[in-house]
C-alpha positions as CSV (number, residue, x, y, z in Angstrom):
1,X,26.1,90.8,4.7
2,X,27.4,94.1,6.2
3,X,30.3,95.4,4.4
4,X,32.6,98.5,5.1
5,X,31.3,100.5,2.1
6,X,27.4,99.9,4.2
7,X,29.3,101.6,7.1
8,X,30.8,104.3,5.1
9,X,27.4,105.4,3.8
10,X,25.6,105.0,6.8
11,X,27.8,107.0,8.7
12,X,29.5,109.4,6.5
13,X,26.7,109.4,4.2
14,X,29.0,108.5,1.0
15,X,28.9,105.2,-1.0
16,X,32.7,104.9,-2.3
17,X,32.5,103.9,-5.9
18,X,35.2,102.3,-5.8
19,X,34.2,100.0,-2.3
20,X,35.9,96.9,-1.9
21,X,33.4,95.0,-0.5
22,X,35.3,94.2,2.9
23,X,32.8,91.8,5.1
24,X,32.1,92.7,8.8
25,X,31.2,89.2,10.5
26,X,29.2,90.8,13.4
27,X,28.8,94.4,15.6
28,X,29.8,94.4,18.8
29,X,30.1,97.1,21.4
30,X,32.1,95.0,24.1
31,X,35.4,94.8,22.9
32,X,35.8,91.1,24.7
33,X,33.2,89.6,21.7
34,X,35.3,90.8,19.1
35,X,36.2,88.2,16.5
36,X,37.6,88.2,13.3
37,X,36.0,90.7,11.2
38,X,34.0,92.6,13.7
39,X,33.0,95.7,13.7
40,X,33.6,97.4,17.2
41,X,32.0,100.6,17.9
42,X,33.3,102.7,20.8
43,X,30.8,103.6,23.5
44,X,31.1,105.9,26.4
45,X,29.5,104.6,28.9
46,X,28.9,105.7,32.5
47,X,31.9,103.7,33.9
48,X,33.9,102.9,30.9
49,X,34.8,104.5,28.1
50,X,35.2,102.2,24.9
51,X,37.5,104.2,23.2
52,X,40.1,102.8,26.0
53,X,39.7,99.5,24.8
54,X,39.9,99.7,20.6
55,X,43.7,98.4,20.9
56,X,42.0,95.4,22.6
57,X,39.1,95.0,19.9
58,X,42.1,95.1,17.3
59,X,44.0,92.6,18.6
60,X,41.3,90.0,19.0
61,X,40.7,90.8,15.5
62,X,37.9,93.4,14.8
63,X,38.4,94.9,11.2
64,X,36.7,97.9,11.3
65,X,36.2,100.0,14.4
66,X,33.5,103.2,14.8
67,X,34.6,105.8,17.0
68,X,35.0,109.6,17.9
69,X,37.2,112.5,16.9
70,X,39.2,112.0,20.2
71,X,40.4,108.5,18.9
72,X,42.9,110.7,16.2
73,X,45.7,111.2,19.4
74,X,45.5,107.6,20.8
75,X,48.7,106.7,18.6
76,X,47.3,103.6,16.9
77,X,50.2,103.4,14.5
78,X,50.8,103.8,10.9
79,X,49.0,99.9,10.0
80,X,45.6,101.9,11.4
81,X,43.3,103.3,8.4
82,X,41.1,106.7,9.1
83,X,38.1,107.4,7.3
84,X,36.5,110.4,8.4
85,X,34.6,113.0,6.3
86,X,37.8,114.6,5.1
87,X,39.0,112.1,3.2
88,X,35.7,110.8,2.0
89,X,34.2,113.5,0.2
90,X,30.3,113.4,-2.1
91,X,32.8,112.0,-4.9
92,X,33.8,108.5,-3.0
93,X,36.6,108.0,-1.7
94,X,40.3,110.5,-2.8
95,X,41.2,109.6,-6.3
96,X,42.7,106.1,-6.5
97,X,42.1,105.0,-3.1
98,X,40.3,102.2,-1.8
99,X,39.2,101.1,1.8
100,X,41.6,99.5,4.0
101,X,41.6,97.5,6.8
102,X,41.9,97.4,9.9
103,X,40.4,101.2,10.1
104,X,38.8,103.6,12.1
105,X,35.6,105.5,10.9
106,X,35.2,108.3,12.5
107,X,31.7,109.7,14.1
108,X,30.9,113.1,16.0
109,X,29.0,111.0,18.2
110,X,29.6,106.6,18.2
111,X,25.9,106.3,19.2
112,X,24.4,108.3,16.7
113,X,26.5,106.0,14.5
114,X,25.2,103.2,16.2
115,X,22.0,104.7,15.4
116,X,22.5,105.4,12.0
117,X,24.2,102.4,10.4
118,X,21.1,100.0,12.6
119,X,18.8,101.9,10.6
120,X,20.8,101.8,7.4
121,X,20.1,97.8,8.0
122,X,17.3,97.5,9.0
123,X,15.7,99.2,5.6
124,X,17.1,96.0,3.7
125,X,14.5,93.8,5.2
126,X,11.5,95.9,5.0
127,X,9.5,92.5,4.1
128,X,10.0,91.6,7.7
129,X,7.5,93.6,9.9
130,X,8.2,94.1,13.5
131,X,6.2,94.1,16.7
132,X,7.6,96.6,19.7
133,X,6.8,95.3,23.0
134,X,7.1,97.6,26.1
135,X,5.5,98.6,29.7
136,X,7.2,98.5,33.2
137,X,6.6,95.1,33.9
138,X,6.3,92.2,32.5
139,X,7.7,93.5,28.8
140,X,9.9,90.7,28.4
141,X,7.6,87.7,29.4
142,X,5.0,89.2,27.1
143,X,7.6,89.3,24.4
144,X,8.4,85.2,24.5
145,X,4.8,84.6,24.4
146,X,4.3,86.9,21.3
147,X,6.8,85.2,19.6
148,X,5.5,81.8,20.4
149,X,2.7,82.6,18.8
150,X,3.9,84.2,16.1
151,X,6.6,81.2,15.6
152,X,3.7,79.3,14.8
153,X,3.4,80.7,11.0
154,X,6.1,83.2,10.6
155,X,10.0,83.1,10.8
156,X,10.2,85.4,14.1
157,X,13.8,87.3,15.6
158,X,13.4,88.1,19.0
159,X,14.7,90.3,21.4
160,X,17.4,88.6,23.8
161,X,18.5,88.8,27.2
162,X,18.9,92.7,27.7
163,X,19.2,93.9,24.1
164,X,16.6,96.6,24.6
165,X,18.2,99.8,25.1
166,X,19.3,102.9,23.3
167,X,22.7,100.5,22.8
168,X,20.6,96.9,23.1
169,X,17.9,97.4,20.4
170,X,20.3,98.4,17.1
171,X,22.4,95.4,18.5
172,X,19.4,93.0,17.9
173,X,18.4,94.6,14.9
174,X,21.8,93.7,13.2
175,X,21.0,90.0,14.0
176,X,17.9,90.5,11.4
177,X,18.6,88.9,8.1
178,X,16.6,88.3,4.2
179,X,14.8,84.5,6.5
180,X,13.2,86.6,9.3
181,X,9.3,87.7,8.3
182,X,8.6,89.3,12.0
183,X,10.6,90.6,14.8
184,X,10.0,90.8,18.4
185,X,11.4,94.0,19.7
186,X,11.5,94.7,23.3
187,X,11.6,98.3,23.7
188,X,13.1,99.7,27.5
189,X,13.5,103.6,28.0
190,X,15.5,105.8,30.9
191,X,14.5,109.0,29.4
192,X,12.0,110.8,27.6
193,X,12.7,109.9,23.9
194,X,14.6,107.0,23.7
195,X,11.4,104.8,22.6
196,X,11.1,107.3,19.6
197,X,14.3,106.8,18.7
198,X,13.9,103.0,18.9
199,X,10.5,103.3,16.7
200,X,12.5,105.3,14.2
201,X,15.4,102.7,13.6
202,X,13.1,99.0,14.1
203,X,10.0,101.1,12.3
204,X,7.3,98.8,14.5
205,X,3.5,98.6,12.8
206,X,2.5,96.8,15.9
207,X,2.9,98.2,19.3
208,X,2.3,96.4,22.8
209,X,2.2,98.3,25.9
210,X,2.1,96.2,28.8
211,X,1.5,98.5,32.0
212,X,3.1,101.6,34.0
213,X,4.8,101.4,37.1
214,X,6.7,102.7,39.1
215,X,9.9,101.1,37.2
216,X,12.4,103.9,36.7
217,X,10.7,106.4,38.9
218,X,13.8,107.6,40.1
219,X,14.7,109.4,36.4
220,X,11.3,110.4,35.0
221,X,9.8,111.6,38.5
222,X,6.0,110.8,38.0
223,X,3.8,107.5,37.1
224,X,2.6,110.6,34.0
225,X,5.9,110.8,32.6
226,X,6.7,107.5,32.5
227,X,3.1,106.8,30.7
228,X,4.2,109.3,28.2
229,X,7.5,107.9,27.6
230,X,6.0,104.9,27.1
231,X,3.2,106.0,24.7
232,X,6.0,107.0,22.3
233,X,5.9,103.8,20.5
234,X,2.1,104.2,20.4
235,X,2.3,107.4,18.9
236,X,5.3,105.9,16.1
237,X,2.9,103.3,14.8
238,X,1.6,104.1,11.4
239,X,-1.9,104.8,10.0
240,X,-2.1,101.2,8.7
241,X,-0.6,99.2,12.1
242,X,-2.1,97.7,15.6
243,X,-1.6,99.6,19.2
244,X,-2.5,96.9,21.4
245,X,-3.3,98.0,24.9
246,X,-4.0,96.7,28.1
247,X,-7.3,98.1,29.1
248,X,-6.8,96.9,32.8
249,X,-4.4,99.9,33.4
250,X,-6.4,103.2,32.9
251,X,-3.1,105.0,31.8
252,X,-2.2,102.4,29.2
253,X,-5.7,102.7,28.1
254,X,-5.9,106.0,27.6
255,X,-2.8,106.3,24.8
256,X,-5.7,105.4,22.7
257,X,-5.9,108.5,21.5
258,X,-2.5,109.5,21.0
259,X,-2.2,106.8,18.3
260,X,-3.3,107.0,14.4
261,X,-2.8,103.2,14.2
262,X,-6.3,100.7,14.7
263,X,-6.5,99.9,18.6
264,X,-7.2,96.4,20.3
265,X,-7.8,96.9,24.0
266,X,-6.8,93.4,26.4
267,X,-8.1,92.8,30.0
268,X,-10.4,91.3,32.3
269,X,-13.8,93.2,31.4
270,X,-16.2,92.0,28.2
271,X,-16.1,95.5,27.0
272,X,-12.4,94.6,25.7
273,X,-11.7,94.0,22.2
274,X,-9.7,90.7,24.2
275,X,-10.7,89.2,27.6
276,X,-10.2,86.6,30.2
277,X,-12.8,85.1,32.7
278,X,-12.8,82.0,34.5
279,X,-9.2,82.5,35.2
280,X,-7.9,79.4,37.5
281,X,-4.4,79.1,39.0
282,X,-3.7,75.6,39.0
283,X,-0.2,75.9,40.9
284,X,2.3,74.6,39.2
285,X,0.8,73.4,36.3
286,X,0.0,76.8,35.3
287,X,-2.8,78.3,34.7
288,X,-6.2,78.1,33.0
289,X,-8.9,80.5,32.0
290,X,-11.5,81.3,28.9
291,X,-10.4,83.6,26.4
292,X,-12.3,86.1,24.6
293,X,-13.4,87.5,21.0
294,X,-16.0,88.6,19.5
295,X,-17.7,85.6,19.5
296,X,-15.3,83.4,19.9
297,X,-15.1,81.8,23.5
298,X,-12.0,79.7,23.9
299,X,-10.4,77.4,26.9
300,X,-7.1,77.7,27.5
301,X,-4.7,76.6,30.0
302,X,-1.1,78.2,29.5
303,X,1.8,76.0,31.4
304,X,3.3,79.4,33.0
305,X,3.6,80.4,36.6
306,X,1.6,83.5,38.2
307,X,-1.8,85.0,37.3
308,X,0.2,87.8,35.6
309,X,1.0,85.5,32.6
310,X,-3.4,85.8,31.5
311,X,-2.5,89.3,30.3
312,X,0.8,88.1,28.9
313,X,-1.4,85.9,26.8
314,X,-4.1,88.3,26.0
315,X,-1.6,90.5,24.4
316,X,0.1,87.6,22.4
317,X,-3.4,86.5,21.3
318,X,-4.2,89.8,19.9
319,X,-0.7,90.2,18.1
320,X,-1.6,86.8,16.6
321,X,-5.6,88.1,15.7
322,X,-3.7,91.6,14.3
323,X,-1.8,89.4,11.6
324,X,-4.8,86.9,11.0
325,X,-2.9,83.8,12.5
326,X,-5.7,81.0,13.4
327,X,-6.6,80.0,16.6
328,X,-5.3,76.3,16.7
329,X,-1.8,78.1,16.1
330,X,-2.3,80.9,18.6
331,X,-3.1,78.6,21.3
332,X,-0.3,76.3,20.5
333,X,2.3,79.4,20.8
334,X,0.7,80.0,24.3
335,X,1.1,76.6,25.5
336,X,5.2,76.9,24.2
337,X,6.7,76.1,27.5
338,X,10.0,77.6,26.2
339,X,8.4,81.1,26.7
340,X,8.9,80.9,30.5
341,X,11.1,83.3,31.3
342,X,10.6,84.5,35.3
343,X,9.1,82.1,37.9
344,X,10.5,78.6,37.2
345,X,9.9,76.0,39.8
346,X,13.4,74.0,40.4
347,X,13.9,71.3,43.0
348,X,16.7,72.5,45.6
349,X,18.8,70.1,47.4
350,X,17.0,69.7,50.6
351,X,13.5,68.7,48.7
352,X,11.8,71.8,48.6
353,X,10.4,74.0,45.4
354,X,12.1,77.2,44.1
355,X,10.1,79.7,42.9
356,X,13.4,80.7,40.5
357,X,11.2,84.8,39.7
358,X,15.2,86.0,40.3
359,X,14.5,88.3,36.7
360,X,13.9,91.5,37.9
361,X,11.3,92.5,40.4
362,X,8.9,95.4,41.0
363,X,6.1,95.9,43.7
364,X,3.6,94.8,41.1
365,X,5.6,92.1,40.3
366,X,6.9,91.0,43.3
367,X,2.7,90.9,44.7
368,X,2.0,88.5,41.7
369,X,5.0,86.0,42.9
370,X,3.7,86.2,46.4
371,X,-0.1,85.7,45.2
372,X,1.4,82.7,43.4
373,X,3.6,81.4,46.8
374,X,0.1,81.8,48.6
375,X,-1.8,79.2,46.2
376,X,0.4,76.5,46.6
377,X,0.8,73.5,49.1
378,X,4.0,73.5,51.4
379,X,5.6,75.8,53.9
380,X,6.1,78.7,52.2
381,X,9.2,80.8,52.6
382,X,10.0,84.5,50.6
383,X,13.3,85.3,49.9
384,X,13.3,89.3,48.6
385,X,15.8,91.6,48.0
386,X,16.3,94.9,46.4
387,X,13.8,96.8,44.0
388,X,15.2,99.1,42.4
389,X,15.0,102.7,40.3
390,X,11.4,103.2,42.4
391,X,12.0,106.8,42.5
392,X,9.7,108.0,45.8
393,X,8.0,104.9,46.1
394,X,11.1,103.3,46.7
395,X,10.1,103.2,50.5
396,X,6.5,102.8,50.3
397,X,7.4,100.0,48.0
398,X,8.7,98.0,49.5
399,X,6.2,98.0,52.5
400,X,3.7,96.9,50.7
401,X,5.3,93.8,49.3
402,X,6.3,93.6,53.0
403,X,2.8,93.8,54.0
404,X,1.7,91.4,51.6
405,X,4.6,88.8,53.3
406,X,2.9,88.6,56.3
407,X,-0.4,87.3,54.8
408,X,1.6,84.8,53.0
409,X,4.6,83.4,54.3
410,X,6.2,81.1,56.7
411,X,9.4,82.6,57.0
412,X,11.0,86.0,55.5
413,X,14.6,85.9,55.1
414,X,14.9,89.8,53.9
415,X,18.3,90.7,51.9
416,X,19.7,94.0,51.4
417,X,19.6,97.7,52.5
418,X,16.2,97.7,51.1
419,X,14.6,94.5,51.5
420,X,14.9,95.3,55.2
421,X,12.3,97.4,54.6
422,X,10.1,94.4,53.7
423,X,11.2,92.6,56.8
424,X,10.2,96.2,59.1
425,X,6.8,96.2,57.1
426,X,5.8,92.6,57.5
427,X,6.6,92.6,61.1
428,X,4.4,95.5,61.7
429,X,1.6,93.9,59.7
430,X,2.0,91.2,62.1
431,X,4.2,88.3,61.1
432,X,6.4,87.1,64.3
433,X,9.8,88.7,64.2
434,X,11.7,85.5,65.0
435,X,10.1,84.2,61.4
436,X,12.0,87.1,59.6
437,X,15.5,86.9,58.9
438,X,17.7,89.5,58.0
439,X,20.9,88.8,55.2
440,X,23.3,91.8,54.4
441,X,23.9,90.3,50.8
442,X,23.3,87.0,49.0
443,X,25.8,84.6,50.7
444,X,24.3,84.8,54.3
445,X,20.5,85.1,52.1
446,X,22.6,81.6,51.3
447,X,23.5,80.4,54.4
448,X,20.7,81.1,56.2
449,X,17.9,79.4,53.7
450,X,20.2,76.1,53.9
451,X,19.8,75.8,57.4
452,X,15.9,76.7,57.3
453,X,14.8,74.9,54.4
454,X,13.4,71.2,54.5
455,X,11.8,68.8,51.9
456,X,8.0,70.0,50.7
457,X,8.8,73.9,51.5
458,X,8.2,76.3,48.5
459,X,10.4,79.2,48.3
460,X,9.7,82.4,46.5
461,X,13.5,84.1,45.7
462,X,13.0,87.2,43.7
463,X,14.5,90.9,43.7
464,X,15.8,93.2,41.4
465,X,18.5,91.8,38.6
466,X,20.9,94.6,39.8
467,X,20.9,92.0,43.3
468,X,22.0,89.3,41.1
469,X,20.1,87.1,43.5
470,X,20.1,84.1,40.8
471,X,23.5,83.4,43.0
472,X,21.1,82.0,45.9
473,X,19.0,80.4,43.5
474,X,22.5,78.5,41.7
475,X,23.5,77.7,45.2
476,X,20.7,76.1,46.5
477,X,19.1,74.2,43.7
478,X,19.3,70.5,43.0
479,X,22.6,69.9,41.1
480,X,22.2,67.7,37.8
């Protein structure tokens, strides 16, 4: 239980003797989840600043609220208790007082508090070791499978939803408790250092990194940057922990050395520590290929959509060899249907098959959908929008998931600004123009697939989660 005197000393570094122990029910950073007893801490964001909105968190009925010096001249009124490092001096708290609520602790920066007070937590459970997933693609799906497997022995926390930021991560980290024995951290990055920081409040002693892309481009500048950015949780693992590496992607691989922790290298070669042969797409019934170690030579079919997922579940099997779980469990966390997250097939109304991959998207991602759409039976008809934070292959990009289109589809309905730069490229590669539709945003993306589609089609939607394009997937599906 996080208390008020737990917020005091991680933030102004004091533990008031006298400390009422005043209960925070949760932490929340939007002030429309505050409840009673929350603890709300004021972000500035790019768009909105949360110190606009701490008379909101009040009145909803957040006890305690984190925030910066420029809070003091808001005019909260007189009910409105400030701590700030003048009146809590080495000593505790001024002579006779006590902490009050509602109040206001008071940070030079709310992140760092953020920061501070997730850490501060976190070193309460330090029986529950965690396992910090990254990559530019397919971080999250990797995650789900590694805590299937690791469901199958431990108590496991994982990351949710987008909780996997800078802002994200602490959030999740104050959902640990004394039942959790391993946590699932997904770790994302828009700058160099952020994943250090993350390391330094979750304190990984496994690392998984996935792959680099071209994913956030736009900020770092170079495929090299990103790679380093990346290897930061490599290089945060202790002497004593597991960097897990995919070997197929010659920059992941090579963070081998920057690491003092034991490596495992995953892939599709023998000369990996884990490998895959045999592999089989077996449409949508997943797919099936032999899994390799050491000696051991194991079949195994995994119920997920998309070749990509056989180096989802080479990494989950060597987070499950790194803390000695048996095979019989390992394979029966891969086989957890529940750790589908991206490229669910769903009945639409007409008949057809949706390829639901609405997640996020990314070149590399976006060719694994569309190698997925070419296996299977039916007329097969792409719906792609926007990929975004591609830096300078934003353009180039796109064409060659446009390029790839034309080998594989029927039809092309093309949303956005730049999905119609998938539509250009596939009609240059050679697809017939008057098979390639052009929608300005989701709702004509809408109209136009309910006047195309018919039973026994497949079709692929899938772009950036910025495009929300999950709206043409809710509007087009099979109601219940």
């Amino acid at each position: 239980m996080l208390t008020l005197a737990d917020v005091l000393e991680a933030v102004l570094n004091v533990r008031p003797a006298r400390a009422e122990q005043i209960a925070i029910s949760d932490v929340v950073v939007d002030s429309r989840q505050a409840r009673a007893g929350s603890l709300f801490i004021a972000l500035k964001g790019e768009s909105l600043d949360g110190h606009d909105f701490i008379r909101d968190a009040f009145a909803r009925g957040a006890a305690v609220v984190i925030a910066e010096p420029r809070v003091v001249g808001l005019g909260l009124g007189p009910r409105v208790h400030l701590f700030d490092s003048t009146q809590v001096g080495a000593a505790g708290l001024q002579p006779g007082a006590k902490p009050r609520v509602p109040a206001i602790v008071i940070a030079d920066s709310s992140l760092d508090a953020l920061h501070h007070l997730a850490t501060f937590w976190r070193k309460k459970f330090s029986h529950c070791k965690t396992i910090g997933v990254t990559g530019s693609v397919g971080k999250s799906s990797t995650k789900e499978m590694i805590a299937a497997v690791l469901r199958q022995r431990f108590r496991t926390l994982k990351s949710e939803g987008n909780l996997n930021s800078e802002t994200g991560l602490p959030l999740m980290i104050f959902r640990m408790n004394e039942t959790h024995e391993r946590a699932v951290l997904e770790m994302a990055m828009y700058a160099r250092g952020e994943i250090r920081a993350l390391c330094a409040i979750a304190r990984p002693s496994i690392g998984v990194v996935t792959n680099i892309g071209p994913s956030h481009l736009e900020r770092l500048g170079t495929l090299e940057r990103i790679a380093q950015a990346k290897a930061e949780l490599i290089e945060s693992l202790p002497r004593d922990g597991v960097a897990i590496l995919n070997g197929d992607d010659a920059r992941v691989l090579a963070m081998r050395a920057q690491t003092r922790a034991r490596v495992m290298s995953y892939g599709t070669r023998p000369d990996f520590d884990m490998w895959a042969d045999a592999i089989e797409s077996r449409g949508l019934d997943g797919i099936a290929f032999t899994l390799h170690h050491g000696i051991e030579k194991i079949p195994v079919r995994v119920p997920m959509l998309g070749k990509h997922v056989v180096h989802n579940a080479l990494a989950a099997a060597a987070v499950g060899i790194a803390e000695e779980i048996g095979w019989d469990d390992i394979v029966r966390g891969l086989q957890d249907e529940s750790a589908q997250l991206r490229l669910v097939a769903i009945p639409d109304e007409n008949g057809a098959t949706i390829l639901d991959d609405t997640y996020n998207a990314s070149p590399a991602s976006s060719l694994s959908a569309l190698d997925l759409l070419a296996s299977l039976r039916g007329r097969k008809l792409a719906v792609l929008g926007d990929m975004r934070e591609l830096g300078a292959m934003e353009k180039p990009g796109h064409q060659i998931v446009g390029e790839r289109v034309a080998q594989v589809a029927d039809i092309l309905i093309a949303v956005g600004a730049r999905g119609k730069w998938i539509g250009d490229a596939a009609r240059d590669a050679g697809m017939m123009a008057e098979k390639i539709f052009f929608a300005a945003e989701n709702a004509d993306a809408i109209a136009i697939v309910r006047e195309l589609a018919r039973a026994g089609d497949v079709i692929l939607v899938k772009g950036s989660r910025g495009v929300a394009m999950e709206e043409i997937v809710s509007a087009i599906k099979r109601k219940a």
